[in-house]
C-alpha distance (Angstrom), angle and dihedral (degrees) to the residues before:
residue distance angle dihedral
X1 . . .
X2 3.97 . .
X3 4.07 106.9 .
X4 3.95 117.7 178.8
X5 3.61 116.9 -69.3
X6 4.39 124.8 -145.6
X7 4.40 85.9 -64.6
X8 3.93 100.0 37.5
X9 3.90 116.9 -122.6
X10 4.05 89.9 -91.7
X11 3.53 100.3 51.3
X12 4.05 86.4 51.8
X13 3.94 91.3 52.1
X14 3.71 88.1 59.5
X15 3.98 100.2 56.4
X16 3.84 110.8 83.6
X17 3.48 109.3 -84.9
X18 4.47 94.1 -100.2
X19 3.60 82.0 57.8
X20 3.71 95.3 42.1
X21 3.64 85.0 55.5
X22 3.69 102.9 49.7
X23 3.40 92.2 50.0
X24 3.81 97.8 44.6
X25 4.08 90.7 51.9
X26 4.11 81.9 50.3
X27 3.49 95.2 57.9
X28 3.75 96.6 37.4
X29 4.18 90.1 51.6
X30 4.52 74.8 54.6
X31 3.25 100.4 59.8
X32 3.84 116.3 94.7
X33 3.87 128.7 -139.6
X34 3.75 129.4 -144.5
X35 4.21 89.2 -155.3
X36 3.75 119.1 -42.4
X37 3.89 122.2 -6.0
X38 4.09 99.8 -125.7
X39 4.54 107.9 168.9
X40 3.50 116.2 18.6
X41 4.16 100.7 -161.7
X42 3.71 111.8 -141.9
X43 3.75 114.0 -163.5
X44 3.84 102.1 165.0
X45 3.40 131.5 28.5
X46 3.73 100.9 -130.8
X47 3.62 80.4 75.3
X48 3.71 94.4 63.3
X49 3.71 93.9 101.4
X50 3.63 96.3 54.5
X51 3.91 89.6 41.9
X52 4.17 90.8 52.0
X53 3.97 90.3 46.2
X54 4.19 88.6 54.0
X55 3.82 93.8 48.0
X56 4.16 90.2 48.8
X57 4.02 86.8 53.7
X58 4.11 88.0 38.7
X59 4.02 110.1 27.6
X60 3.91 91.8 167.1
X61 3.72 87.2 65.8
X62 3.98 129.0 109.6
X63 4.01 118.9 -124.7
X64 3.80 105.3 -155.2
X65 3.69 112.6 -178.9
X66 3.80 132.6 -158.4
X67 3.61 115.6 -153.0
X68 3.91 109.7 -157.6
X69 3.86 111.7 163.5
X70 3.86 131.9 7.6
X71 3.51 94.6 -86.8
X72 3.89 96.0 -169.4
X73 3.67 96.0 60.5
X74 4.32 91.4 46.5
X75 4.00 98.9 163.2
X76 3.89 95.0 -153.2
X77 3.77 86.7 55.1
X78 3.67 137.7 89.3
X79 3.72 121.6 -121.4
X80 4.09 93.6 -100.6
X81 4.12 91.1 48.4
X82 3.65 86.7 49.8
X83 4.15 94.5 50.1
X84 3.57 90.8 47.3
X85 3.45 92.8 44.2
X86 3.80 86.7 51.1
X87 3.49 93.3 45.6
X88 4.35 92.6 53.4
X89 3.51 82.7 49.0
X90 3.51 96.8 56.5
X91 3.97 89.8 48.9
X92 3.54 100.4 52.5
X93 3.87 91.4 40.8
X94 3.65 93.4 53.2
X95 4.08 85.8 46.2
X96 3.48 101.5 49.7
X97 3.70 123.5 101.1
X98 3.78 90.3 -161.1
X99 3.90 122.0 32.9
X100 4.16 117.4 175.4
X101 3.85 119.9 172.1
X102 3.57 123.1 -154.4
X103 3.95 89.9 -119.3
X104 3.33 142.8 21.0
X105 3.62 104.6 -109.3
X106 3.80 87.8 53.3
X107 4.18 85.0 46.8
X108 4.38 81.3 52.9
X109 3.42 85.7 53.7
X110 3.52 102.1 58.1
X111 4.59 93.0 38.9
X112 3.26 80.5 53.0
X113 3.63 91.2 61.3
X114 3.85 88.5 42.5
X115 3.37 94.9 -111.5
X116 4.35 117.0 117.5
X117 3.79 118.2 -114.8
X118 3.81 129.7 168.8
X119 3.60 126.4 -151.6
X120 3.70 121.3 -108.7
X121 3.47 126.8 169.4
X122 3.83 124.2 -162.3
X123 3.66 114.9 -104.7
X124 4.27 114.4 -137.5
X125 3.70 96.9 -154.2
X126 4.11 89.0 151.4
X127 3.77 88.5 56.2
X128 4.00 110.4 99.8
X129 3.86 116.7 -115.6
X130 3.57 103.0 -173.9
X131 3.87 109.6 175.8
X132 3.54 114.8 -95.2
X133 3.99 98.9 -157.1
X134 3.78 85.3 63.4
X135 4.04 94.3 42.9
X136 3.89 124.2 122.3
X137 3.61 124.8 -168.3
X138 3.72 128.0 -163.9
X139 3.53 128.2 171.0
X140 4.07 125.0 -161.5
X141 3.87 120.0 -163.8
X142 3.67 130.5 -165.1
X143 3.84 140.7 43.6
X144 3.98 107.8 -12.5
X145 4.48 102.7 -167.0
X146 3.97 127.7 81.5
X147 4.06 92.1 -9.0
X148 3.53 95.0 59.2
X149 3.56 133.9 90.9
X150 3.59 105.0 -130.3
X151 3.83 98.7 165.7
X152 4.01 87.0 53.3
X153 4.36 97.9 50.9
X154 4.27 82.8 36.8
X155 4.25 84.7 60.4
X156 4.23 96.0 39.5
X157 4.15 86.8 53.3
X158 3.16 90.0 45.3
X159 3.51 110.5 46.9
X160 3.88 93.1 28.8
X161 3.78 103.3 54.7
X162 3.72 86.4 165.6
X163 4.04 87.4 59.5
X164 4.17 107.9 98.5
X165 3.84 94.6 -157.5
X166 4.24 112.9 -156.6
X167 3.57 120.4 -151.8
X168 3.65 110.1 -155.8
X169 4.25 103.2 -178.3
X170 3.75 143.2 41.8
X171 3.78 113.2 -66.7
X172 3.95 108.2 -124.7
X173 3.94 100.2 -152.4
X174 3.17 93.4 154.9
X175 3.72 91.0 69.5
X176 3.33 86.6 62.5
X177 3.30 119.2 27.4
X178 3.73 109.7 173.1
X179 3.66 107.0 38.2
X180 3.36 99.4 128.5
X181 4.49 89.6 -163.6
X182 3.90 83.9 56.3
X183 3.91 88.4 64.2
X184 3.49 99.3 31.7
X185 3.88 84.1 59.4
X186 3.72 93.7 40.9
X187 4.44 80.6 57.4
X188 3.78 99.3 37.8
X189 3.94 109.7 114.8
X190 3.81 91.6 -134.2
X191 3.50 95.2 54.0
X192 3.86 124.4 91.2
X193 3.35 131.4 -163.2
X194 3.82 111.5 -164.9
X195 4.02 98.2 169.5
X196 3.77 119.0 -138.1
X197 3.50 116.4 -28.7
X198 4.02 129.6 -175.9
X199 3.93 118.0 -105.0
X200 3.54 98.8 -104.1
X201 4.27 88.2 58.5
X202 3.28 88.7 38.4
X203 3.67 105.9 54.8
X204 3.57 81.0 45.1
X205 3.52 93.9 59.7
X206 3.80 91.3 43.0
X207 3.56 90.9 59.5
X208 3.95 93.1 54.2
X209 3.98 85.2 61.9
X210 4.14 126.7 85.0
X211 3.58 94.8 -142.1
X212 4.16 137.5 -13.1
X213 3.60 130.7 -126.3
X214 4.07 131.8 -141.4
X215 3.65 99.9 -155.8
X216 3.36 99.5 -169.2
X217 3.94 127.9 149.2
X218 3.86 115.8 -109.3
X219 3.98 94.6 -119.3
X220 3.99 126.1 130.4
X221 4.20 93.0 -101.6
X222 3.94 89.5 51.2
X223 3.97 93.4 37.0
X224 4.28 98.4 71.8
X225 3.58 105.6 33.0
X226 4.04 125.7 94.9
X227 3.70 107.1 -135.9
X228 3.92 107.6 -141.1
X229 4.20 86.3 -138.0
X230 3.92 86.5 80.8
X231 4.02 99.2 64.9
X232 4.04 90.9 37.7
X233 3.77 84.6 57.9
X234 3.30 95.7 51.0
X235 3.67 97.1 52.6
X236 3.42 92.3 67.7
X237 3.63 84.3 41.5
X238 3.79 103.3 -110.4
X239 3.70 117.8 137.9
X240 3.86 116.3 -137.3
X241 3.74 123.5 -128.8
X242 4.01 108.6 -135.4
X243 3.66 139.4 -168.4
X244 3.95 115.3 -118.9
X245 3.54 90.5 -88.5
X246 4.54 112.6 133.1
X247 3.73 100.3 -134.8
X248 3.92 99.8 69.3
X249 3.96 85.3 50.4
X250 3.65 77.6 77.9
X251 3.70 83.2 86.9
X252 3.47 101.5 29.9
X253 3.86 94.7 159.0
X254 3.32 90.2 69.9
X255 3.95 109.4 39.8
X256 3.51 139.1 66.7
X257 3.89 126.9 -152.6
X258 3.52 126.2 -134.2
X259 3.52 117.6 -170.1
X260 3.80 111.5 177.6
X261 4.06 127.1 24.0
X262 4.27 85.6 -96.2
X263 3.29 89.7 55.5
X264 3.81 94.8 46.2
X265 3.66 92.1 46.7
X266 4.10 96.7 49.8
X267 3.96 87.8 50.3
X268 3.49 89.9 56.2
X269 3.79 98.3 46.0
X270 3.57 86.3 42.8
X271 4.19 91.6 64.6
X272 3.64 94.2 39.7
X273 3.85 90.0 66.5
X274 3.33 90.2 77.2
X275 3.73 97.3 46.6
X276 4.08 114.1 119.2
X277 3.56 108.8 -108.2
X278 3.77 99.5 -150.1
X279 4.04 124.5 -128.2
X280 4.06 102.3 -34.0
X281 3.94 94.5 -163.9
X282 3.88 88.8 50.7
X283 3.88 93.6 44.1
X284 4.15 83.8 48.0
X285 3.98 100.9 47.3
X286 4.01 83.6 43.4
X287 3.70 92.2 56.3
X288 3.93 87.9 49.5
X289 3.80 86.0 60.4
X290 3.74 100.2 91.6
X291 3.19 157.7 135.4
X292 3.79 95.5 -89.3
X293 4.04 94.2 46.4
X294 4.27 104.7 34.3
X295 4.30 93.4 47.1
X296 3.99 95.8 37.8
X297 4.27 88.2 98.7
X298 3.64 79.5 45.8
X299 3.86 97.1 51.6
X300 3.34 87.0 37.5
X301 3.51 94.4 61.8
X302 3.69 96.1 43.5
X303 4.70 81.5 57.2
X304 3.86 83.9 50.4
X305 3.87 96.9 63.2
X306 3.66 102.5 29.8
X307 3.63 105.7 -88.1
């Protein structure tokens, strides 16, 4: 797999082509070979030079290019970039003993051309896939610092790695500076912080959730007042889950207490139920689109020559 050399691939494609070529055959003469160099992968053609200086040094050698955008029509380009970016392209494609495009109108391209080119698709194994018929969302607005709870969201996130928890509000860490749950919350994967946001986005948001939370601590400030997050909820009509604190009970139509972490948990599960679980034969041909099944004609390849 070519990776830049000392001058990276674009800074070669802008020397006049002599220089291009000197330079090229320099860094190819560089580069350093545990035995005999057998596929050199191309995957952009500002790396043709670099490519055609290897396979003068090591003629036995496969070119196998991967053709990722339509390079002649580069929109951050001008219209001499994009020619001889066209023109590499051209090279390298006519070179190569193996082409594959990354879809099939870019494979169309190239048979139209008369030149072979199978389709291959990256694979995004890294890419989480949690299940969304076991998702839960739950979205918390207002002022996240001293008031908060920190130690009770750190526990839900973590023991509820199905739970999508939405931040709606500035996070005050300065008010509390070493509360070690406040930053493993802040660097939990299924918490989000989305800053503050105006009412109309949101209420929008709100309504995207199956439930929100008032993580408040149980302590006599937090215990009387009636947070204004409740009714806002509501209008969108999401309950909110609340600590056993008297002031929400205000609006005890539209709240729920949880007491203990079980009881927390269950509430939460309990809302998610509900939660639409997307297009399950999409979600399962997507999760068949992996590494193992979109680079097998790649590691197939690799078999074919020794590799």
């Amino acid at each position: 797999m070519l990776e830049p050399g000392r001058m990276p691939a674009g800074a070669l494609m802008r020397l006049p082509k002599p220089l291009a070529s000197v330079e090229a055959a320099r860094q190819a003469r560089r580069v350093k070979l545990n035995g005999d160099l057998g596929v050199i992968v191309l995957m952009h053609p500002v790396q043709w030079p670099l490519a055609a200086a290897l396979l003068a040094r090591n003629p036995s050698a496969q070119l196998w290019y991967g053709i990722w955008d339509r390079y002649d029509c580069a929109p951050d380009a001008d219209e001499r970039t994009r020619a001889r970016v066209g023109a590499m392209h051209s090279a390298a494609s006519a070179r190569a003993d193996w082409r594959f495009a990354v879809s099939g109108a870019l494979a169309d391209l190239e048979r139209e051309a008369g030149r072979d080119c199978d389709v291959l698709p990256p694979p995004h194994d890294a890419f989480p896939a949690p299940d969304p018929a076991q998702a839960i969302v739950a979205a918390s607005m207002g002022h996240l610092g001293r008031r908060t709870d920190w130690a009770l969201l750190n526990r839900l996130v973590t023991d509820l790695p199905e739970l999508t928890l939405l931040l709606i509000g500035e996070v005050h860490a300065d008010e509390t500076p070493d509360d070690k749950d406040l930053k493993a919350v802040l660097a939990a994967p299924n918490a989000v912080c989305l800053g503050s946001l105006p009412d109309e986005a949101a209420a929008r948001v709100i309504s995207l959730a199956d439930v929100c939370l008032l993580p408040f601590r149980e302590d006599e400030f937090n215990d009387t007042g009636l947070p204004q997050r409740i009714l806002k909820a509501a209008k969108v009509g999401r309950r909110t889950l609340v600590p056993p604190l008297k002031g929400p009970l205000t609006q005890s139509e539209a709240v729920t207490v949880c007491s203990t972490p079980a009881e927390w948990t269950a509430a939460l599960r309990s809302a998610g139920q509900a939660n639409h679980t997307g297009d399950p034969d999409l979600r399962a041909w997507a999760l068949t689109q992996n590494e193992a099944t979109l680079l097998a004609p790649f590691r197939e390849r690799l078999r074919g020559v020794g590799i």
